[in-house]
C-alpha positions in Angstrom: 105.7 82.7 117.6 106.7 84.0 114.0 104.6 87.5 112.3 103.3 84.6 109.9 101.6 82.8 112.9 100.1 85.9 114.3 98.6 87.0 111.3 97.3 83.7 110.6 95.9 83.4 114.1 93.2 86.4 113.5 92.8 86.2 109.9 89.6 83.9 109.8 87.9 86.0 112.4 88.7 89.1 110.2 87.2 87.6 107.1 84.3 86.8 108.7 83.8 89.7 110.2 84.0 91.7 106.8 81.7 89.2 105.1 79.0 90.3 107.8 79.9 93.7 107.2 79.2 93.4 103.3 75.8 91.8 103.9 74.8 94.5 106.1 76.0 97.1 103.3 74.0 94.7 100.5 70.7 94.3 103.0 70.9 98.4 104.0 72.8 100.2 101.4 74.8 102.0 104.1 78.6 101.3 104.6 78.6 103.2 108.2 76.2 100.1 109.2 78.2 97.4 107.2 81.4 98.9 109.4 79.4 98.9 113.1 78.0 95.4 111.9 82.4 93.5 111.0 83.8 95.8 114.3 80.9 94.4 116.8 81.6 90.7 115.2 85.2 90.9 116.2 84.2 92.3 119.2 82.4 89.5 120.0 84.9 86.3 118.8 87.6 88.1 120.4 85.6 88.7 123.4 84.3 85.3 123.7 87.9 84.0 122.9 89.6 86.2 125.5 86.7 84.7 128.3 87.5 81.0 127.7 91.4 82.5 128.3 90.6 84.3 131.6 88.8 80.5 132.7 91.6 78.8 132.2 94.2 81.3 133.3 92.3 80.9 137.0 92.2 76.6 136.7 95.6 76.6 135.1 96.0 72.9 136.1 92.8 71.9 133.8 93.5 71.4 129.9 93.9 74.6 127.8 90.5 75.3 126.1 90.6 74.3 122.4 90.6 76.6 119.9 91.7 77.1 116.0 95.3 75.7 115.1 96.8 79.1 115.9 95.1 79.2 119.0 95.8 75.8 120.4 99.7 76.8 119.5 100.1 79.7 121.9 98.0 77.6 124.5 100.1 74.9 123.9 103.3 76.9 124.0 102.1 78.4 127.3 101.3 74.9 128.6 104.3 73.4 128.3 106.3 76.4 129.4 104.0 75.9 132.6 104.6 72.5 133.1 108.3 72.4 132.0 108.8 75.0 135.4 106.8 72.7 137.7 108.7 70.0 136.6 111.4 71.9 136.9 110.9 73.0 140.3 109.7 69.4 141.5 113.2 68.4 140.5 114.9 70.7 142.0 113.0 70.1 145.7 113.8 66.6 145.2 117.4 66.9 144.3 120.2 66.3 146.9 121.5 69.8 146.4 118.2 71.0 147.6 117.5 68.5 150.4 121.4 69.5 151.7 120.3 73.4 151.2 117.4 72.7 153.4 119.3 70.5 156.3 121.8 73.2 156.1 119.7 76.2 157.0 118.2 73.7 160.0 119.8 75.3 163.6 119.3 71.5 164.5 122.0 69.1 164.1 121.3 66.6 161.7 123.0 64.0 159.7 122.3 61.7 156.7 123.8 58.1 157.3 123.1 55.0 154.5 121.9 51.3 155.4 126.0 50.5 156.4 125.6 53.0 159.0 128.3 55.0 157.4 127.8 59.0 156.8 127.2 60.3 154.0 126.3 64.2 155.1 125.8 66.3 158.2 125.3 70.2 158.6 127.0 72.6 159.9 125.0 72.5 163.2 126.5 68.9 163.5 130.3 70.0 162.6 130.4 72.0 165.4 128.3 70.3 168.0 130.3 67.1 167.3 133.6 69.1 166.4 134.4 67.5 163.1 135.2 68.4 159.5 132.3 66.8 157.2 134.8 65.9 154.2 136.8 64.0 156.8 134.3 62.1 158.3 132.3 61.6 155.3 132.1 57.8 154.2 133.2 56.1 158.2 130.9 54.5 160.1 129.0 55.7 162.6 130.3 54.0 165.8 133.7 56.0 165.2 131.6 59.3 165.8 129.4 57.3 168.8 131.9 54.7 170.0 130.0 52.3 172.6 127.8 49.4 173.0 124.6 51.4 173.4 124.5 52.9 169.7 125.4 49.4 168.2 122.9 48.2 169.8 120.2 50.6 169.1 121.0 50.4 165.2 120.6 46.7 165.5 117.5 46.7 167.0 116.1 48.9 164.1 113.6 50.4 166.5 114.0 54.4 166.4 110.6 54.9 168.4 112.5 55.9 171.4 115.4 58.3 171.5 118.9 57.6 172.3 120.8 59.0 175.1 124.6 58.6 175.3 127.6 60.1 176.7 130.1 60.0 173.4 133.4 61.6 175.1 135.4 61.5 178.2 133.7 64.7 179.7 131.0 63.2 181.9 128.1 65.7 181.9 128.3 65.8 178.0 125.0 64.4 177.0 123.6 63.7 173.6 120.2 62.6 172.5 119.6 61.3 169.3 116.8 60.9 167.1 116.5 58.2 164.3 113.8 58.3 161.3 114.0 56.3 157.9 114.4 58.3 154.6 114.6 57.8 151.5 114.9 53.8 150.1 117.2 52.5 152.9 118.7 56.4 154.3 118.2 57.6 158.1 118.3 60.7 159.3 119.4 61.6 162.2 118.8 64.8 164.5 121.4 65.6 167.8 120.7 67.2 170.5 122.8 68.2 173.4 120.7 67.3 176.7 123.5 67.8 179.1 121.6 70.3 181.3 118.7 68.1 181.6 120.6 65.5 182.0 122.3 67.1 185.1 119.1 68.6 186.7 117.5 64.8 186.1 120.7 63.4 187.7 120.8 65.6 190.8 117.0 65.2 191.2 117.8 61.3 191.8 120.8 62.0 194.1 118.7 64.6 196.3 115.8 61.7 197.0 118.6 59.2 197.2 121.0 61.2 199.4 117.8 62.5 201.9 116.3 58.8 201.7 119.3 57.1 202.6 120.4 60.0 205.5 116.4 59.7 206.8 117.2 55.8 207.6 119.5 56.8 210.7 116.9 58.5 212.5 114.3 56.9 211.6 115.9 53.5 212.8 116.7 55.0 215.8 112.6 55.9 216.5 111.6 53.0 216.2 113.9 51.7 218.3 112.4 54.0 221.1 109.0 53.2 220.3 109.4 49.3 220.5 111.5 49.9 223.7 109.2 52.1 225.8 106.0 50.1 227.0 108.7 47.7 228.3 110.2 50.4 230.5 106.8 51.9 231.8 106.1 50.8 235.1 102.9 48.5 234.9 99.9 48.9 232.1 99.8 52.5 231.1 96.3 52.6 228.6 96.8 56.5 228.2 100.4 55.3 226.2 99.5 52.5 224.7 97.4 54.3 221.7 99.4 57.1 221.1 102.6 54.5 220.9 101.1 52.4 218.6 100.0 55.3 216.3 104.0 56.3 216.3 105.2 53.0 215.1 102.1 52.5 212.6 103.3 55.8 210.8 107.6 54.7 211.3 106.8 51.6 209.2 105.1 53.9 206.5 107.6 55.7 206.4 110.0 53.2 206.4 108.1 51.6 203.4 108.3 55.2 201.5 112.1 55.4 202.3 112.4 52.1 201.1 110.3 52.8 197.7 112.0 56.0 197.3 115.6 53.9 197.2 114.2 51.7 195.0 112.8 53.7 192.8 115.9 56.0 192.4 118.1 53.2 192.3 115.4 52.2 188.6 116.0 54.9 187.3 119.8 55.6 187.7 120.1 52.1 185.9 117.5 53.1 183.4 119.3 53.4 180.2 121.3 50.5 180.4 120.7 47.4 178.8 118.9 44.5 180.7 120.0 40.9 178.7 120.1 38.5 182.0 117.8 35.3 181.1 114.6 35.7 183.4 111.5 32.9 183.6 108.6 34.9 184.0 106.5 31.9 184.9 108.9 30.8 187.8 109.0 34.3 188.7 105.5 34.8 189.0 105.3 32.0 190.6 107.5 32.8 193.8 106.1 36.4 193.8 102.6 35.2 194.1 103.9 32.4 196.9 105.1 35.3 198.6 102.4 37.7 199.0 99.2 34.8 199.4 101.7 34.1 203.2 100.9 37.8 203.4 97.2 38.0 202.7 96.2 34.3 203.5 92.6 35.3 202.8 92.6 36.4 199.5 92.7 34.3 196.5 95.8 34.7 193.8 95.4 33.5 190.8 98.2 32.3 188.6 98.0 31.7 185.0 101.5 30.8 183.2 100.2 30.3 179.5 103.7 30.9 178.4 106.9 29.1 179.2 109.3 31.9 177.2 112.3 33.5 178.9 112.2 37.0 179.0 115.9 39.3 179.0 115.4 41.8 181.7 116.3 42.3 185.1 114.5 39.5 187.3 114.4 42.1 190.2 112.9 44.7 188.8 110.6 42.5 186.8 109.5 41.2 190.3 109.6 44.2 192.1 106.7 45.5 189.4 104.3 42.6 189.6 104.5 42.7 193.3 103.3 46.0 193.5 101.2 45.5 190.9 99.5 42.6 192.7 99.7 44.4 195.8 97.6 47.3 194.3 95.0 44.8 193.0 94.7 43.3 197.0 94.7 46.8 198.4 91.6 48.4 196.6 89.5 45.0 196.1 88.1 43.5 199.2 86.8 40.3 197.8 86.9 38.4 194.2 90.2 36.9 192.9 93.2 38.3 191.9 94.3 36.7 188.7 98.0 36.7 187.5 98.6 35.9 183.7 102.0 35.1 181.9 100.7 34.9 178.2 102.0 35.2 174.5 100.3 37.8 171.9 100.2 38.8 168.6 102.7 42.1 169.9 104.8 39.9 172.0 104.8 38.7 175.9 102.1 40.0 178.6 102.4 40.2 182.2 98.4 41.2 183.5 97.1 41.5 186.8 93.0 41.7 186.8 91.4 42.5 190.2 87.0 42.8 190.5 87.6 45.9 193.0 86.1 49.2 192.9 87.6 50.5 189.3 89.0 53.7 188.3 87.4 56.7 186.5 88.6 57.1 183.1 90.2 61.1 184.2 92.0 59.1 186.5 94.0 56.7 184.5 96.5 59.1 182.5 98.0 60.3 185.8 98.0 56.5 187.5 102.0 56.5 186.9 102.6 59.9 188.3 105.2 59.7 192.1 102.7 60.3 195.0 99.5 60.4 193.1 96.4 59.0 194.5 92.8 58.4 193.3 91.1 58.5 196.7 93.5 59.8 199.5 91.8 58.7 202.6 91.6 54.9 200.9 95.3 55.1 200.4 95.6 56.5 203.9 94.0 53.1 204.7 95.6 50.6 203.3 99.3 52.6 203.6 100.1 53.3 200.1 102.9 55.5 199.5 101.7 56.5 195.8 104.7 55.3 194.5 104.3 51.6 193.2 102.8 52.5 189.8 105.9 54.9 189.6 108.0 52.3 189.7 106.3 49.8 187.5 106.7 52.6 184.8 110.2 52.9 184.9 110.8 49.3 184.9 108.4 48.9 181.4 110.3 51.9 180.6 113.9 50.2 181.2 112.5 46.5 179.2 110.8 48.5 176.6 107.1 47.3 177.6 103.8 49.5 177.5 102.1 49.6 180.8 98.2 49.3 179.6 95.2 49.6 182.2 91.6 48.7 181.8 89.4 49.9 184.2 85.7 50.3 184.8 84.1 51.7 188.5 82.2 48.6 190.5 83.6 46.3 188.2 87.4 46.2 188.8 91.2 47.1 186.8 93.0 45.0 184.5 96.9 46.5 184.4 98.9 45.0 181.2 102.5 44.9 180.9 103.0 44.3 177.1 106.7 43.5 176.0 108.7 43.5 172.8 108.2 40.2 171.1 112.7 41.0 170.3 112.8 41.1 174.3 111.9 37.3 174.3 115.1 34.7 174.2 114.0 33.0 171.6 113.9 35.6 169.1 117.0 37.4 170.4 118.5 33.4 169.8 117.1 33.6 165.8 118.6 36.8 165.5 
């Protein structure tokens, strides 16, 4: 602001003050009093001025408080200066230069790909986990970094709630995971991880219970074998035998029903990450499942309900394999009332339930249902020869057709378990696509 402005901004106050002052001579007759009388006016204007400043100065986001013309041209000056930074540095956060500055200082890898799936920027985290040069790369599409079927499928299903695994190169035990989220208008980014080590400890988890399953078949084979074959070579009735032989081949065909789940279950989740596209009627499915298992428990009643007549793509086994032990469960801990079986569309997409009236579950029970070898009540389970693994499996196989596993429970009044599938897992919509 200009000397001109400055002395225009006070002179007012001065004149006022000296007009005070020359009253006070006038009324008194003393000019020390007409002095005290201007200095404590400007005192006081400058002082009440100054306080409105301080105000505003601590709520700098509020208006500046109005003043004179001069006045309201610093405040205004200082305003704008104010705002002209913010804007500034709103900008600035919001420019690409920034956003890349950001990415860049990330020890993540992460990239920046457009709607064509082609790159448009990646750190230097990225460049040398994926070992490329960014201005080379920049502009080709994605599948040349990735090349397989699983990322092309992945981007087409648009759904980036689940990471991706894959093994890009020829090295086998390189394993990436990578995680998709939308930004911008029609941007994702995109952060890589290199899992390989827990992909390996993962891997050789699953080959020690398959490898000691499988070698645990042998003997056990050759057990039962004995125990089936010994009352026929005793010599006559022998009562003091017969109890502690049956016991023996009651607890061989446990264990060869956890061998057999063990198998099974490894064999889930080696097969896990691939995709499942074969054409599978739930509703005939169901259907010989629950034929199956009323031969096997000829006194309870099964219920089946198929409300839906859509295909589902998955793996017909494994689909089977879950309801079975689902229905199974539901036999196992309710000793009268139906067992009803439902095949029925939603709002979400397709739902596989199995409602039983049995004893329930407590509610601190239900998060750890899914858990290998966990029980609610271990003498029951001891009962009815559970092997804690059936829920285990169901998981893995919602896990492996992208379903939820839901359960319902309430004690003395019985479970309701829900298997709630993609409504892009149905054939029809996989058809319109």
């Amino acid at each position: 602001m200009s000397s001109s402005g400055l002395l225009h901004l006070e002179y007012r106050r001065v004149l006022v003050a000296m007009a005070l002052g020359v009253a006070c001579w006038f009324a008194t007759g003393h000019a020390s009093n007409a002095v005290v009388a201007s200095l404590f006016a400007l005192v006081v204007l400058w002082g009440w001025q100054l306080s409105r400043l301080y105000r505003w100065f601590a709520n700098p986001e509020d208006v500046p408080p109005l003043g004179d013309a001069a006045v309201r041209g610093v405040l205004h000056d200082v305003y704008v200066l104010r705002s002209r930074g913010a804007s500034l540095d709103n900008s600035r956060s919001l420019s690409p230069v920034y956003r890349n500055e950001s990415f860049e200082s990330m020890r993540e890898a992460a990239m920046i790909i457009n709607a064509r799936n082609e790159l448009l920027w990646c750190n230097s985290a990225a460049e040398y986990l994926l070992k490329i040069n960014r201005v080379e790369e920049e502009g080709k599409p994605l599948r040349d970094l990735f090349p397989g079927k699983a990322l092309k499928n992945y981007l087409k299903e648009q759904n980036f709630q689940k990471p991706l695994r894959i093994k890009p190169g020829p090295d086998p035990e390189f394993c990436m995971q990578l995680e998709f989220s939308r930004f911008g208008a029609s941007d994702k980014l995109i952060f890589i991880k290199d899992v390989s080590e827990q992909d390996k400890v993962e891997r050789m988890r699953r080959d020690f219970v398959g490898n000691v399953s499988h070698e645990l078949r042998t003997p056990l084979t050759v057990i039962k074998g004995y125990i089936e074959t010994l009352p026929s070579l005793l010599a006559g009735p022998n009562a003091a035998l017969q109890k502690p032989l049956a016991s023996m081949a009651t607890q061989v065909g446990r264990m060869e029903v956890l061998i057999a789940d063990l198998l099974w279950l490894t064999r889930i989740e080696t097969v896990e990450g691939e995709r499942k596209d074969d054409l599978v009627n739930v509703s005939n499915l169901a259907a010989s499942v629950v034929a199956e298992l009323r031969s096997a428990w000829p006194d309870r009643d099964i219920q089946l309900l198929a409300e839906s007549g859509r295909p589902l793509r998955g793996d017909e086994r494994e689909l089977g394999s879950a309801l079975s032990n689902l229905i199974v469960n539901a036999l196992k801990y309710s000793e009268k009332g139906p067992v009803k079986v439902r095949w029925a569309d939603s709002a979400v997409g397709p739902v596989l339930s199995v409602e039983d009236k049995g004893l329930g579950i407590a509610a601190k029970h239900i998060p750890r249902l899914t858990e290998r070898f966990y029980r609610v009540d271990k003498s029951r389970s001891q009962q009815t020869s559970g092997t804690g693994l059936g829920l285990a499996i169901v998981k893995h196989v919602a896990v492996s057709h992208e379903a939820k596993l839901f359960v319902d429970s309430q004690l003395g009044k019985g479970s309701c378990f829900r298997l709630v599938f993609p409504a892009s897992r149905c054939a029809d919509a996989a058809a319109s696509d």
